[in-house]
C-alpha positions as CSV (number, residue, x, y, z in Angstrom):
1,X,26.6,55.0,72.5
2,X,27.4,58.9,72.8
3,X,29.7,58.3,69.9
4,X,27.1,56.9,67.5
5,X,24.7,59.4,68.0
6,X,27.8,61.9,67.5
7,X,28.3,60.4,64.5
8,X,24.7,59.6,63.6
9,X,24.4,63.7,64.2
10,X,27.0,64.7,62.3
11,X,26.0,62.5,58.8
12,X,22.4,64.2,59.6
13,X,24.1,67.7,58.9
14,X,25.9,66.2,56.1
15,X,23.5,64.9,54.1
16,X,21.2,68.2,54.9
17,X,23.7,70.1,53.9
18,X,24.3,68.1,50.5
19,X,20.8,68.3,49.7
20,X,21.1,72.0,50.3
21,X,23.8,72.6,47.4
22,X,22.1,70.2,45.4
23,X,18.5,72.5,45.5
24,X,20.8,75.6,45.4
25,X,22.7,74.1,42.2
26,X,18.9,73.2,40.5
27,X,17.6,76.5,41.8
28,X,20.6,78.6,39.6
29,X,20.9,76.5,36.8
30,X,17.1,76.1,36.1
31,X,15.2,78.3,34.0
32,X,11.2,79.0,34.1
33,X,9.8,80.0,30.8
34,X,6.1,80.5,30.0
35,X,4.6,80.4,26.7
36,X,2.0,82.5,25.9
37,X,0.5,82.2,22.7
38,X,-1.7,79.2,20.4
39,X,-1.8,76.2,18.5
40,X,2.1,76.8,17.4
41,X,2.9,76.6,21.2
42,X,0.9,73.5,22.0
43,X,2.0,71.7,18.4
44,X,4.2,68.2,18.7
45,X,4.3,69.3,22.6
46,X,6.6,72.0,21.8
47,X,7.7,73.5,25.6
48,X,8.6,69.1,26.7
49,X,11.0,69.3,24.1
50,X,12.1,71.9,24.8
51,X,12.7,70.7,28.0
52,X,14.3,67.6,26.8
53,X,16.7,68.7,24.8
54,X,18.3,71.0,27.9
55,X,18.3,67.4,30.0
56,X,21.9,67.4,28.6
57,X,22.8,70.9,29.5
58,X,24.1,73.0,32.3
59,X,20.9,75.1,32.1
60,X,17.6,73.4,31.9
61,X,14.8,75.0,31.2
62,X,11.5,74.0,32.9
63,X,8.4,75.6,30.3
64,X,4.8,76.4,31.1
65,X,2.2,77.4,28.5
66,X,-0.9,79.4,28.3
67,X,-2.3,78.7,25.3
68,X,-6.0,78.1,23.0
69,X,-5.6,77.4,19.6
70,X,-6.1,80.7,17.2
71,X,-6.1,82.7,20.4
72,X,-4.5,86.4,19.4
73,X,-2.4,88.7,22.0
74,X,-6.2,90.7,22.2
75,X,-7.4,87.7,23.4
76,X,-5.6,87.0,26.0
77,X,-4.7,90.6,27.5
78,X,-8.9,90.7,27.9
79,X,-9.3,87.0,29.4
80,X,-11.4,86.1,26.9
81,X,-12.0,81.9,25.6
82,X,-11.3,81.5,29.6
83,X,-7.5,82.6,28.9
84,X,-5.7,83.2,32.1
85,X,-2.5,84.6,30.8
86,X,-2.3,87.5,33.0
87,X,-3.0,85.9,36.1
88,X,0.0,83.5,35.0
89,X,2.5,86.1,34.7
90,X,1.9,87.7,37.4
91,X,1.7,84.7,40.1
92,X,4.1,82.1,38.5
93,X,7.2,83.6,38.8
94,X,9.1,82.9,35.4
95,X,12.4,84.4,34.4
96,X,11.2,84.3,30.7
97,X,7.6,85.0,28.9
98,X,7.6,84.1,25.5
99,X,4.5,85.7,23.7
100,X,3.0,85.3,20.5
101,X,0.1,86.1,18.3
102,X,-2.2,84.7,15.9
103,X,0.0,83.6,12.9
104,X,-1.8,85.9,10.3
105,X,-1.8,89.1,12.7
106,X,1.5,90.2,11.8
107,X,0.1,90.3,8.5
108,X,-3.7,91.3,8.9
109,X,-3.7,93.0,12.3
110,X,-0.2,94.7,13.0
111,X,-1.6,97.4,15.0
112,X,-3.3,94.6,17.5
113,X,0.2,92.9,18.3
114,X,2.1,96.1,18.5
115,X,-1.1,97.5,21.2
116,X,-1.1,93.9,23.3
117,X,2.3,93.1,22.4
118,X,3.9,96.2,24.3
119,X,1.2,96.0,27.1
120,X,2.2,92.3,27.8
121,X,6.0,93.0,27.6
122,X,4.9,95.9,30.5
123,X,3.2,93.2,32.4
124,X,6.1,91.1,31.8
125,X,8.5,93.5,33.3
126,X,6.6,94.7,35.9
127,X,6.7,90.7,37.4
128,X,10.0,90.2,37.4
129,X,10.4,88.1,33.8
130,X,12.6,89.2,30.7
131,X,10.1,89.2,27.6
132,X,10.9,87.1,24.2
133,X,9.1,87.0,21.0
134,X,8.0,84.0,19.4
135,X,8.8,85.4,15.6
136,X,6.7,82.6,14.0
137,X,7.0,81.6,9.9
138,X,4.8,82.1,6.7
139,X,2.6,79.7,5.5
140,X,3.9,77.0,2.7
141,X,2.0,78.6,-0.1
142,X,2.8,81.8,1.4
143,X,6.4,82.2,1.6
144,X,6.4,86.0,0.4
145,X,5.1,87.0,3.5
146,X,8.0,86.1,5.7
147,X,9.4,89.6,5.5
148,X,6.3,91.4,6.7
149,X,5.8,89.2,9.8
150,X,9.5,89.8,10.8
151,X,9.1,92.8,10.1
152,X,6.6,93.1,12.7
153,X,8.2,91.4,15.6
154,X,11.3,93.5,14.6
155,X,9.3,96.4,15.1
156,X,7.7,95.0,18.3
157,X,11.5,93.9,20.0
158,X,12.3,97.6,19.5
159,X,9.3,99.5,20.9
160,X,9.7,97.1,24.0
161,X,13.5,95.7,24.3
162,X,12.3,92.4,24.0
163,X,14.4,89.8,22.3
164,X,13.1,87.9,19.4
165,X,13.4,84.4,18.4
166,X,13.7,84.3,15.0
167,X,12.2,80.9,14.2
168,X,10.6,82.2,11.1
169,X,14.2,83.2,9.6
170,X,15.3,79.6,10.6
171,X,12.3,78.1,8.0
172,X,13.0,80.4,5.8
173,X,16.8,79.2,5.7
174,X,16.2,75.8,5.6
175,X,13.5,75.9,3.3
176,X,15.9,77.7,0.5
177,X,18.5,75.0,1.3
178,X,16.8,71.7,1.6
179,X,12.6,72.3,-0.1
180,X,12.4,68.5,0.4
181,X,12.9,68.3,3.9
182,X,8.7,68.7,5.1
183,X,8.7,71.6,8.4
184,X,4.7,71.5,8.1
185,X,2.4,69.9,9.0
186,X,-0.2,68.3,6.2
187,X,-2.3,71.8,6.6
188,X,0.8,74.2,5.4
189,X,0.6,76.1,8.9
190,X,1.6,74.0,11.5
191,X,4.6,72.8,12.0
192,X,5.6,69.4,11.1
193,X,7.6,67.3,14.3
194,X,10.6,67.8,12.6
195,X,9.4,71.5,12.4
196,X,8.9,71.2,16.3
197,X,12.4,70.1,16.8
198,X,13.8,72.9,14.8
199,X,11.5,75.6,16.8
200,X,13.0,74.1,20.1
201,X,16.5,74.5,19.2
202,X,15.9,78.0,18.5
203,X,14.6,78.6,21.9
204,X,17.2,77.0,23.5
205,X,19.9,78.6,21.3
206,X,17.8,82.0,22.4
207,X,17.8,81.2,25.8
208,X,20.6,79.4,26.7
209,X,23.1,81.1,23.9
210,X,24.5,77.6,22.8
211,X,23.1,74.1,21.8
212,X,23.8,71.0,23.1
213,X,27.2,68.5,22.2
214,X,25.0,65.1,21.8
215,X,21.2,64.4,21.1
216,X,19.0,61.5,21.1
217,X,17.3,60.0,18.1
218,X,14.4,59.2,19.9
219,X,12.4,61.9,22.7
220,X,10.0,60.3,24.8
221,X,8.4,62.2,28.0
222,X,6.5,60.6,30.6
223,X,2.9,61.5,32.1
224,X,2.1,61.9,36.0
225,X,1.4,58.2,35.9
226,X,4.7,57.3,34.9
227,X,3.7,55.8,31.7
228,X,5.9,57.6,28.8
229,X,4.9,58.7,24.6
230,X,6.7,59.3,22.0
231,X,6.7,62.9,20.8
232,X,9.2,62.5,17.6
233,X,11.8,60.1,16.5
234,X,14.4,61.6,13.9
235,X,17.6,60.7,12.1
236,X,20.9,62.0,12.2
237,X,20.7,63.8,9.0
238,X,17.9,66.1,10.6
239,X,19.4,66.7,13.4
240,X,22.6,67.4,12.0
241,X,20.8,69.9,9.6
242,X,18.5,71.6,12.0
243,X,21.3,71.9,14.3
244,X,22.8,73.7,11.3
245,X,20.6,76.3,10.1
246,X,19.7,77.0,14.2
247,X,23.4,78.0,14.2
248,X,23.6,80.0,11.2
249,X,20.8,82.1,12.0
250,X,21.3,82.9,15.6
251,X,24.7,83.8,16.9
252,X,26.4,81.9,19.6
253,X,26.1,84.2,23.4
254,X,28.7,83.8,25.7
């Protein structure tokens, strides 16, 4: 009897001690990103495929958003449309913010994202968290315009040391290569799923510094109730060629 409990002691400390590693192991290999930003954010549920994507890689990345559609930086750094964004910095302990402003105001209101751009990425700092830039794209009918809004996150990255996404350059690329293959949505703003799959990729080549070996064809996610949707179902064409431009426009980090 002494020697089952013995035994019955020692698989106790075992399996406490395995459970241990395995938290430690999801602890350092987990990263917690939150999105600050709008409709672009919220879009084809951007941040769960995100997520899914990085289910096949060493580093997954766990994404939280703060978001209202049309809402500008102004709008959140002031609480305004009940935005809590501050508040969700500061508390929720992220190791990456990812900001970004109304689509036009890189265009129409520079001097707004520089003000609330720099004091978010101060915020930012001040938590804990590493500050990225969601460098967003021009509109269809607008493609001139691509330079002036990277422009202004360019500008932005260097008055603060943040790193920017450039998801914008990525459209831009695969719009001069393939014009057939749709990124927007029916509105010529918002991006089209296929559009959503290519913005993930770029925040997981951003944040990650590599893309996954294998994909599915089909993402599905499932709700608190267990019950799962469909957020996009692509072929292997587009996800060999988003895969592609992704690579081409942001280098590989080691």
């Amino acid at each position: 009897m002494k020697n089952f409990f013995a035994r019955l002691f020692i698989l106790g400390c075992l399996l406490l001690y395995t459970a241990s590693a395995i938290e430690a192991a999801e602890k350092k290999d987990t990263t917690r990103v939150l999105f600050v930003g709008n409709s672009y954010v919220y879009y084809n549920n951007l941040i769960q495929m995100i997520g899914l994507i990085t289910d096949s890689m060493h580093q997954k990345i766990i994404c939280r958003k703060s978001v209202i559609g049309g809402a500008t930086l102004g709008e959140h750094w002031n609480g305004l449309r009940g935005l809590k964004s501050k508040e969700a910095i500061t508390e929720g302990k992220y190791q990456i913010v990812v900001i970004q402003d109304n689509s036009m105001w890189p265009i129409q209101h520079k001097d707004s994202l520089l003000l609330y751009g720099q004091a978010f990425a101060k915020l930012i700092k001040q938590s804990g968290s590493s500050t990225y830039l969601y460098n967003t794209w021009s509109r269809k009918n607008t493609p001139e315009t691509q330079d002036i809004i990277n422009a202004a996150y360019e500008e932005l990255a260097t008055k603060t040391g943040a790193i920017r996404v450039p998801i914008g350059a990525c459209w831009a690329k695969a719009r001069a290569e393939k014009p057939d293959m749709e990124l927007f949505h029916t509105d010529g703003s918002h991006p089209s799923a296929l559009g959503t799959f290519m913005i993930a990729l770029g925040f997981v080549k951003s944040i990650t510094g590599t893309l996954p070996k294998n994909y599915a064809k089909v993402y599905n996610y499932w709700d608190k109730d267990g019950e799962s949707f469909r957020i996009m179902q692509l072929t292997d064409a587009e996800i060999s060629f988003c895969t592609q431009i992704v690579n081409a426009v942001i280098p590989d980090r080691k």
